[in-house]
C-alpha positions in Angstrom: 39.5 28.1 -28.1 35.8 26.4 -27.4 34.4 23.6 -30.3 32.2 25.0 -32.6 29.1 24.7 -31.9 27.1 22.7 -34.6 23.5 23.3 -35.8 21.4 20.6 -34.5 21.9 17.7 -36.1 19.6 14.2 -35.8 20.9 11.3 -33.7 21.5 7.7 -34.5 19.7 5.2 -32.8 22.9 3.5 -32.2 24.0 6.7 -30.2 20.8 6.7 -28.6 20.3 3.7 -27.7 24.0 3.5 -25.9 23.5 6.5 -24.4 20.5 5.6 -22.7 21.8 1.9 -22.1 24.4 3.7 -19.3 21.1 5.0 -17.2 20.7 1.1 -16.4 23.4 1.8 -13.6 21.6 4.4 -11.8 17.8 2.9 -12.0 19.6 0.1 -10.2 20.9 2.0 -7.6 18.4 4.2 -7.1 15.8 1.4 -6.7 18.0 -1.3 -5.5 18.8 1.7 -2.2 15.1 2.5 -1.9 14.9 -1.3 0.0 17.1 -0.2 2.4 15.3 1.0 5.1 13.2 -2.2 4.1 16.0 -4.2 4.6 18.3 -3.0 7.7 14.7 -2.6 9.4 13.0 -5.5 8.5 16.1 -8.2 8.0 18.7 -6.9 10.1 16.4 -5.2 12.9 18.0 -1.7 12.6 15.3 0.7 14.6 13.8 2.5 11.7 14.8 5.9 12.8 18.2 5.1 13.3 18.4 3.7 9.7 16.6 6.7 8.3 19.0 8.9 9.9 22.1 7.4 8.5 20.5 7.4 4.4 19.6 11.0 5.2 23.4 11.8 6.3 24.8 9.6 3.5 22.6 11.3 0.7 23.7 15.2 2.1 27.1 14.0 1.8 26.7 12.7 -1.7 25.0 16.1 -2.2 27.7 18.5 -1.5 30.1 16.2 -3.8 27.7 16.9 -7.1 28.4 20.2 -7.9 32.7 19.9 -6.9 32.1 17.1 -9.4 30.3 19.1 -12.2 32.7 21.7 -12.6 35.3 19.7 -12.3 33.9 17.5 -15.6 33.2 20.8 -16.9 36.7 22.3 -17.0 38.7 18.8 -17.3 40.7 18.3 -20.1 42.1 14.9 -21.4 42.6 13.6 -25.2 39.3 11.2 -24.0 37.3 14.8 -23.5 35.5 15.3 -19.9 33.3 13.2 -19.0 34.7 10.0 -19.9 38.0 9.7 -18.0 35.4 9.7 -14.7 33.1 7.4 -16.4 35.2 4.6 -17.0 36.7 5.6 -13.5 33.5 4.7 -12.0 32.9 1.5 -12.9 34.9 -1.4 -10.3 34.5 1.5 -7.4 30.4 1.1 -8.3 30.6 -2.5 -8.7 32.3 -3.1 -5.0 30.6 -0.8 -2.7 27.3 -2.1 -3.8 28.2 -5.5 -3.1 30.1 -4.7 0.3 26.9 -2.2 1.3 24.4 -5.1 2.0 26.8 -7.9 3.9 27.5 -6.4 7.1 29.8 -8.8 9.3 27.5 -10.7 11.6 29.8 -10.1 14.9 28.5 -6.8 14.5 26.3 -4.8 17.2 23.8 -2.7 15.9 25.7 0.4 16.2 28.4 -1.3 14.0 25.9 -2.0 11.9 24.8 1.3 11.9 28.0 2.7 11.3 29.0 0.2 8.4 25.6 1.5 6.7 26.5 5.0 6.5 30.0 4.3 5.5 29.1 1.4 2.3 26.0 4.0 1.2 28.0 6.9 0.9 30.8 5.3 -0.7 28.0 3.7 -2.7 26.5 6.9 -3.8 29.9 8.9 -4.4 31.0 6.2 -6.6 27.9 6.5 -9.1 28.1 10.0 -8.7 31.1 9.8 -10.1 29.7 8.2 -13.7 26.4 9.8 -13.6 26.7 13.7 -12.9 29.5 13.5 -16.0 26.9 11.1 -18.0 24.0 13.5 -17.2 26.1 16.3 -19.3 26.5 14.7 -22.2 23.1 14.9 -22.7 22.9 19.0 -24.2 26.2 18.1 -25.8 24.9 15.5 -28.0 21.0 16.8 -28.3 21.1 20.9 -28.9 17.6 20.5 -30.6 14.4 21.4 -28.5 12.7 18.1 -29.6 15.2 16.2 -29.9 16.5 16.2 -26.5 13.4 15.3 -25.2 13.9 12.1 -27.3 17.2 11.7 -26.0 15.9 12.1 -22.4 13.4 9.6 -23.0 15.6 6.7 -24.1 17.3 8.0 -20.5 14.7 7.5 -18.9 13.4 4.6 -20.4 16.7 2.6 -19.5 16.7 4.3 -15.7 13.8 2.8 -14.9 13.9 -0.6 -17.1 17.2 -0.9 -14.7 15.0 -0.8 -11.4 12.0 -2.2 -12.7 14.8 -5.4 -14.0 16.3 -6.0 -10.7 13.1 -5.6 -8.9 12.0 -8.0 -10.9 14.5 -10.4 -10.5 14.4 -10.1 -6.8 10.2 -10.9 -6.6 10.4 -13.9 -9.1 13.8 -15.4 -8.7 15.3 -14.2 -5.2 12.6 -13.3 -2.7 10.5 -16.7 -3.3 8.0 -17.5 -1.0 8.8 -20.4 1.2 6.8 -22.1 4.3 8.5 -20.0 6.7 8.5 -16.8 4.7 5.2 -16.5 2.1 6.1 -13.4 1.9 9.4 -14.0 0.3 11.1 -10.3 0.7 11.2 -11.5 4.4 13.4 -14.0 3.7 17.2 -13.1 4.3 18.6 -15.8 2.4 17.2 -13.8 -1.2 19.3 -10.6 -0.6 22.6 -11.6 -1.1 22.7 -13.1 -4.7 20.0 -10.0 -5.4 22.2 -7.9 -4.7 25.2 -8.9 -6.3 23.2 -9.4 -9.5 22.4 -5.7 -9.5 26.1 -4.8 -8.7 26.8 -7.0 -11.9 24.2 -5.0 -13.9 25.7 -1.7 -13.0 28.9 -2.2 -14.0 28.0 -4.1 -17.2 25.4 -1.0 -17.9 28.7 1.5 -17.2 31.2 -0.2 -19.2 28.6 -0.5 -22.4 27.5 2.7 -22.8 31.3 4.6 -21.7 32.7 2.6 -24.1 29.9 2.6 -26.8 29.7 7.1 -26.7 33.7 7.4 -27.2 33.6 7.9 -30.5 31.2 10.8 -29.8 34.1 12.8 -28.0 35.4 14.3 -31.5 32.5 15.8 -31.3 31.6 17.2 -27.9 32.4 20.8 -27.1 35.8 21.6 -25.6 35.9 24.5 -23.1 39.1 27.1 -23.6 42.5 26.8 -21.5 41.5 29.0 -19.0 43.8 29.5 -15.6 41.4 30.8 -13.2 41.8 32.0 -9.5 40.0 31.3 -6.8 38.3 34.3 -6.5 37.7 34.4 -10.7 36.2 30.6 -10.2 32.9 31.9 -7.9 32.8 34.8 -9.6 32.3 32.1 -12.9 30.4 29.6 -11.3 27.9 32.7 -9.9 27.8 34.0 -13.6 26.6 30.7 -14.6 23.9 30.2 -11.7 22.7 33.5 -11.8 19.6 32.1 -13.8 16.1 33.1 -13.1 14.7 29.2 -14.9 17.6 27.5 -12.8 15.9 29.1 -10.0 12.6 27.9 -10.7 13.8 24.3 -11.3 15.9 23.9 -8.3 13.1 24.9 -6.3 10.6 22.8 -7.7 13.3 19.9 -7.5 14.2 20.5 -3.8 10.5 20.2 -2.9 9.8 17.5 -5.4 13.5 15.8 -3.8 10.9 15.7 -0.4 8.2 13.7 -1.9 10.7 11.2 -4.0 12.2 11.0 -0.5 8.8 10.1 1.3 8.2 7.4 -1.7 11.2 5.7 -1.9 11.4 4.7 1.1 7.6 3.7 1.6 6.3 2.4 -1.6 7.9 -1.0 -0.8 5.9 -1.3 2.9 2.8 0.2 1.1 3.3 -3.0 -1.4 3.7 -5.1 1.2 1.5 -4.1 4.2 -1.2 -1.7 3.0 -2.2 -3.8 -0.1 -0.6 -7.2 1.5 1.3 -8.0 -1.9 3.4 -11.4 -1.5 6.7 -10.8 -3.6 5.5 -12.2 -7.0 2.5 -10.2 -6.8 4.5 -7.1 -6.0 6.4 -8.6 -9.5 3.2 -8.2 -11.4 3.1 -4.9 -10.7 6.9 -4.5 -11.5 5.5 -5.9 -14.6 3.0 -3.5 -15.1 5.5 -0.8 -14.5 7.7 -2.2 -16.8 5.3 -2.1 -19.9 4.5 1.4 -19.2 8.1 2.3 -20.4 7.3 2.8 -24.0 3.6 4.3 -23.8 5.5 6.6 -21.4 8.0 8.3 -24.0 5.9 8.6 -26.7 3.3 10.5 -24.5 6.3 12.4 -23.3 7.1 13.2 -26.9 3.4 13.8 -28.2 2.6 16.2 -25.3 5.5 18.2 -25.5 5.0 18.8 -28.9 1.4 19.3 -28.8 1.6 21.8 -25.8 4.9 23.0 -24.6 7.1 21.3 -22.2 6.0 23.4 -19.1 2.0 22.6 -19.5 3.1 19.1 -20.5 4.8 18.3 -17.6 2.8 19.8 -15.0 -1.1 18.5 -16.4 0.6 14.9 -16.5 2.1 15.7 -13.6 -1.3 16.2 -11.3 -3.0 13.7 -13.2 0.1 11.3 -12.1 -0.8 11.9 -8.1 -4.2 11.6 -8.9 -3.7 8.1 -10.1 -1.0 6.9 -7.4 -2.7 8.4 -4.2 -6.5 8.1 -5.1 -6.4 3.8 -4.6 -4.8 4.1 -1.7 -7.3 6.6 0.1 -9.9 4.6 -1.4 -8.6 1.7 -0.2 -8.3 3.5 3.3 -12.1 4.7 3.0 -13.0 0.8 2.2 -14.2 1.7 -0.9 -11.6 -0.6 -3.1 -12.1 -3.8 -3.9 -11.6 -6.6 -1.3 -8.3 -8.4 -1.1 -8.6 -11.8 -2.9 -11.0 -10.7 -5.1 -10.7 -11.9 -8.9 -10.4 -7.8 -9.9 -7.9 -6.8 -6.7 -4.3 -7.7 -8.5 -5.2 -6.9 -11.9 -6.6 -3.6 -11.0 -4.1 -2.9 -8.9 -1.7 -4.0 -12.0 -3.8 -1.8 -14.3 -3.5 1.2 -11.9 0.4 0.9 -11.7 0.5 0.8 -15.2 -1.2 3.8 -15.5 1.0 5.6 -13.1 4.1 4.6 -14.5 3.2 6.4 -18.3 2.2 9.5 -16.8 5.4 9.5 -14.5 8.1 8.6 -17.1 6.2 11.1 -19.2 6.6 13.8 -17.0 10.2 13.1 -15.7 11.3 12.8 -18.8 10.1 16.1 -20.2 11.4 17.8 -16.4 14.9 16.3 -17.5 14.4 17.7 -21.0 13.3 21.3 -19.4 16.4 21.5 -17.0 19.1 20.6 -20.2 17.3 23.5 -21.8 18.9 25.7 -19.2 22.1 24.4 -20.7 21.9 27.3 -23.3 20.0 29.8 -21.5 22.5 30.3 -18.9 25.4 30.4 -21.5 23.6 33.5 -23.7 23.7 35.1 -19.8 26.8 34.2 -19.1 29.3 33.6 -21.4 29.7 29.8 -19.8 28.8 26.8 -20.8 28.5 24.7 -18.3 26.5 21.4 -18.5 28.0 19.5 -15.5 27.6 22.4 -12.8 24.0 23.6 -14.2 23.1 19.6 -13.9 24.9 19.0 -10.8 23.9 21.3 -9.2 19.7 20.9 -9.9 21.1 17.2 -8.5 22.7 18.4 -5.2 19.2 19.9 -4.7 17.2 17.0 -5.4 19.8 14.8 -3.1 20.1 17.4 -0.8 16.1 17.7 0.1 15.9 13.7 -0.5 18.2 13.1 2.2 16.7 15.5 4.5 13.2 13.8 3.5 14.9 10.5 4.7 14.4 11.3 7.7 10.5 11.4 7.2 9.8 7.4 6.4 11.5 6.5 9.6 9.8 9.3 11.6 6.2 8.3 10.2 7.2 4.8 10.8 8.0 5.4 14.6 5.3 8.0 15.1 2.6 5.3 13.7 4.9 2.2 16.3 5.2 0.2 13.2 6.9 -3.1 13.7 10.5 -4.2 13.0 11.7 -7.2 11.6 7.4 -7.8 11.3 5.7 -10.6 10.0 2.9 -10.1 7.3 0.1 -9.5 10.3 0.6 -6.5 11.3 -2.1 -5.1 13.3 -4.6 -3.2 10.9 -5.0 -0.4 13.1 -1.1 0.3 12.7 -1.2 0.0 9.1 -4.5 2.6 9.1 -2.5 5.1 11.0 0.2 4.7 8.9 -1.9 5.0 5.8 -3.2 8.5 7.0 -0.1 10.2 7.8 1.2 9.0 4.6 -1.0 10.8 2.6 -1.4 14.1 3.0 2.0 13.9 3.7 3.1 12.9 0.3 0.4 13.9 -1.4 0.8 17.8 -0.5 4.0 17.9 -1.1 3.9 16.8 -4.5 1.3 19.4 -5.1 3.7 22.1 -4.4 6.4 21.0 -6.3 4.3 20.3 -9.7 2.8 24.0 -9.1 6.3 25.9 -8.8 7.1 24.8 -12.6 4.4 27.5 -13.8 7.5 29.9 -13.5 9.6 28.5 -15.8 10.3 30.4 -18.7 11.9 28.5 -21.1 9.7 27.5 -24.3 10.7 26.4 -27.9 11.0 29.6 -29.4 13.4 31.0 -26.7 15.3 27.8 -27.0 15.9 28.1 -30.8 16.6 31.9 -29.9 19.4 31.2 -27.5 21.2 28.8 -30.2 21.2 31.2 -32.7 22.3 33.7 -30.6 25.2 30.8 -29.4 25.8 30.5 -33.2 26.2 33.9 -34.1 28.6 34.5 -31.1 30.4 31.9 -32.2 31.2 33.2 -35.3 32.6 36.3 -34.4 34.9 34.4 -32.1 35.8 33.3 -35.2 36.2 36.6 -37.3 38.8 37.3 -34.8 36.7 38.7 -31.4 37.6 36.1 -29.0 37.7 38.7 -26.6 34.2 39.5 -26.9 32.9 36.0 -26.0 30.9 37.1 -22.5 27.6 37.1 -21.0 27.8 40.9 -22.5 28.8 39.9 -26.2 26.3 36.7 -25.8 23.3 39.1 -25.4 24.5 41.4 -27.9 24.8 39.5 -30.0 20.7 38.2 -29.9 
């Protein structure tokens, strides 16, 4: 029989705080693999389509391994519960692929090269799959409580991106110094090596730490029923569980939202570097600026959902968020920003980053809150609960439309004849044209996206409904009804 499950109950900032800690991993490899169409373009020479083509491949891959992966946590069994068997699996497979991924042999041709790309990255991206769609689960397990979890998703979110913004760091003021040949030191080949196995370091340190620092947590954790299911019982289980009018809404708001992350990841690094002609310790003070953000950013992500649901929340800060992010760069476009080298041009470009960053860890933060919601909606429907595939599979979405949008950075790159391996002066009319696809581009798409969360449904007081209703199931399961625990009892039950 399933683990009781337990009226909310506060947590400790211990369990917090390691929980959170083991999101280091995946800000590192999530910003540590936005560089590199930067890098197989600009230091290796890769054409930029060709490179684009292979991180779109490798992230469709990694895509259709999520949701294999969720229900598999899901319906694992072990005395160490199940998600942390594939958690501490993860960690040396993490560790090695990120190291191998960004020291292709030198013999190689650039096809080989090519080829060895698409074969580290998606060994790269399995491998962290591996820890993080079981890690992403815990996360309705250990926070049932509407507000709560939205705490919890902040110190997740808060340790995601202090993992990025920490390497990122690292590379502009340590690694990527500016020397005679290169001033602008992320040019400089001889930085990327010990950058990158620093971050490999970090992600398996951040892995190790927080596995190992949530096992006593696994007494706790929910323990799904020994079930021996057929094939054809399986789908028909998995399609109770998806079945799910606010999983619906999210997925499609993440698959269009998955475009413009796409679009951004690969093109905030030239947009640092060519549009606003950052050398690497400048684009550091705007790591910088990110960084501080962290904080401001989940408390406003705590303040606002309380103050006006998470759905109006996330979507105001959300708009205001573009706003913020596109609005310099057309006014920089239009010639209406400051000059370059003026005394206000770094710091209010510092000032605007900061700016962005609250609004956009306040907003992901409560999204991440909104989708573990479904957690318990879907259950009262179904009769399953299934944290793993509902996560893993708003995941393969989000990976699934970012590697299609892949594609995009290389294709705006080649349609605009931007440079490889370029130096800093790259002609200004290039870097115009490329401003102006970029855009609308990005900026419409991210529209959409915000604009599809007015259908969700999910607010506080349906929340709290669907756990009593989870209670109160529960304990006629265990007056004797076992047999009544589906979708049909679960709504009977309310």
């Amino acid at each position: 029989m399933a683990s009781k499950t337990e009226a909310p109950v506060r947590l400790t900032y211990r369990t917090r705080f390691l929980y959170g800690f083991g999101s280091i991993s995946f800000g590192v490899h999530t910003y540590v693999l936005s560089l590199l169409l930067f890098y197989y373009n600009q230091i290796i020479g890769l054409p930029a389509g060709m490179v684009s083509a292979a991180l779109a491949a490798t992230i469709v891959i990694d895509s259709l391994w999520d949701p294999f992966l969720g229900q598999f946590s899901d319906r694992l069994r072990t005395r160490w519960g199940r998600r942390h068997p594939l958690m501490y699996l993860s960690a040396i497979p993490v560790a090695v692929t990120m190291f191998l991924l960004w020291r292709p042999p030198v013999g190689f041709s650039m096809e080989e090269k090519a080829v060895w790309l698409f074969v580290l990255a998606t060994s790269c991206r399995l491998m962290i799959s591996l820890y993080e769609i079981p890690n992403q689960a815990l996360a309705p397990e250990l926070a049932p409580d509407y507000h709560e979890r939205t705490a919890l998703m902040g110190w997740r979110w808060v340790f995601f991106t202090l993992g990025g913004v920490f390497v990122t760091l690292l590379g502009s003021f340590v690694f990527f110094r500016a020397t005679h040949q290169f001033p602008q030191g992320q040019l400089n080949p001889a930085g990327w090596g010990p950058f990158t196995i620093t971050a490999a370091a970090v992600m398996f340190l951040s892995i190790v730490v927080s596995s190992v620092g949530t096992h006593d947590r696994i007494k706790s954790l929910h323990r799904p029923p020994d079930r021996k299911l057929d094939f054809k019982a399986a789908i028909a289980d998995i399609a109770r569980t998806l079945k799910n009018w606010n999983l619906g809404v999210a997925l499609a708001a993440s698959a269009i939202g998955g475009i413009n992350f796409g679009i951004f990841l690969g093109l905030s690094f030239y947009i640092d570097t060519f549009v606003w002609g950052l050398p690497a310790k400048d684009v550091g003070v705007l790591q910088i600026a990110a960084l501080v953000a962290l904080l401001p950013g989940a408390w406003l992500a705590g303040v606002a959902s309380r103050r006006f649901g998470k759905k109006r929340a996330c979507i105001g800060i959300f708009l205001l968020a573009t706003v913020v992010l596109q609005g310099p760069i057309l006014a920089q476009a239009l010639g209406l920003f400051p000059g370059h080298g003026t005394p206000v041009y770094l710091p209010l470009l510092a000032f605007l980053r900061f700016a962005w960053s609250v609004l956009n860890n306040a907003a992901f933060i409560i999204v991440t809150s909104m989708v573990a919601d479904i957690t318990e909606d879907a259950q009262v429907k179904s009769g399953n609960r299934a944290e793993g595939l509902l996560m893993a599979t708003n995941t393969f979405v989000v990976k699934l439309s970012t590697g299609m949008a892949n594609l995009l950075p290389g294709l705006i790159l080649a349609f605009v004849h931007f440079p490889a391996k370029a130096s800093a002066a790259v002609d200004p009319s290039i870097v115009r044209n490329f401003v102006w696809v970029y855009l609308p581009s990005a900026t419409s798409v991210s529209l959409i996206s915000v604009l599809i969360w007015l259908l969700y449904r999910i607010d506080q007081q349906t929340h709290e409904k669907n756990l009593a209703t989870l209670r109160e199931a529960e304990a006629l399961a265990e007056t004797g009804r076992e047999g009544a625990l589906t979708g049909g009892a679960f709504r009977a039950a309310e």
